[in-house]
C-alpha positions in Angstrom: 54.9 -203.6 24.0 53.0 -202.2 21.5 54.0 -200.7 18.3 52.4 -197.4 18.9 53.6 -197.1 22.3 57.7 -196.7 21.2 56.5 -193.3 19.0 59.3 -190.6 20.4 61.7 -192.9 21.8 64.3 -193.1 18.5 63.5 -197.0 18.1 61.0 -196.8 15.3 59.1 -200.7 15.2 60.6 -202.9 12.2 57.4 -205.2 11.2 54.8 -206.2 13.3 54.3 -207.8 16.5 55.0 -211.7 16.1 53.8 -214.6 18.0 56.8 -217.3 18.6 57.9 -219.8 20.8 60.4 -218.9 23.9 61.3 -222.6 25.6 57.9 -223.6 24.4 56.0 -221.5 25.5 53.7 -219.0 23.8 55.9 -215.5 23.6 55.5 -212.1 21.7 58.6 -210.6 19.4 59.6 -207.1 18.2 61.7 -205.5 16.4 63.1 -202.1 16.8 66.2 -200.3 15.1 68.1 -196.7 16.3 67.2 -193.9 14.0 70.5 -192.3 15.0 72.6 -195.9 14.5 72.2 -198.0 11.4 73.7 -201.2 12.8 71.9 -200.8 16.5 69.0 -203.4 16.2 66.5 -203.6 19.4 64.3 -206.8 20.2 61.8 -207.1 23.4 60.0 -209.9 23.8 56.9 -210.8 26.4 56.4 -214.3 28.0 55.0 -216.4 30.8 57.5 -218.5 32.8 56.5 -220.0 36.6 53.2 -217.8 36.4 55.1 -214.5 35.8 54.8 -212.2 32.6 58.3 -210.7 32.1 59.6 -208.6 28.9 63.0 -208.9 27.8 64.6 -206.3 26.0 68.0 -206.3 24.0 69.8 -204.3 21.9 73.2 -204.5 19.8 75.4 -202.8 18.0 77.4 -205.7 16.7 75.8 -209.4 15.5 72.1 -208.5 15.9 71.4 -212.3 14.7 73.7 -213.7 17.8 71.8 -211.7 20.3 68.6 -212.8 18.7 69.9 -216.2 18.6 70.6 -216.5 22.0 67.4 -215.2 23.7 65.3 -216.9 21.9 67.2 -220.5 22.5 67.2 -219.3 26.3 65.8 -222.2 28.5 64.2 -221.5 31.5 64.2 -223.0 35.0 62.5 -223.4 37.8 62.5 -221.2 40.9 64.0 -222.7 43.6 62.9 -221.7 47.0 
């Protein structure tokens, strides 16, 4: 989830790569918006959860701020087995 890696796709980076917290713990953040769409806003995020790296990616045409809202409050739980 690099910056230079989305060249071509349409979803042109908005600011840079941010550290933040996802249910405390360490996470990566970007931002991405549709060249085609003004109001389509993208996010993908990177995190460690249960000894797993997983990316998360959203998009929205509607609310940006509620989607962003949302994952970012996410908690996360334990696998059960």
């Amino acid at each position: 989830m690099l910056p230079g890696s989305m060249q071509g796709t349409g979803w042109p980076p908005q600011g840079d790569l941010n550290e933040i917290q996802l249910n405390g713990r360490p996470a990566y953040r970007l931002f991405a918006r549709n060249l085609t769409i003004e109001s389509k806003k993208g996010f993908g995020y990177v995190c460690e959860s249960n000894n797993y790296i997983f990316m998360l990616i959203g998009s929205a045409y509607s609310s940006p701020k509620d989607l962003q809202s949302a994952i970012e409050n996410m908690k996360f739980d334990s696998p059960h087995y």
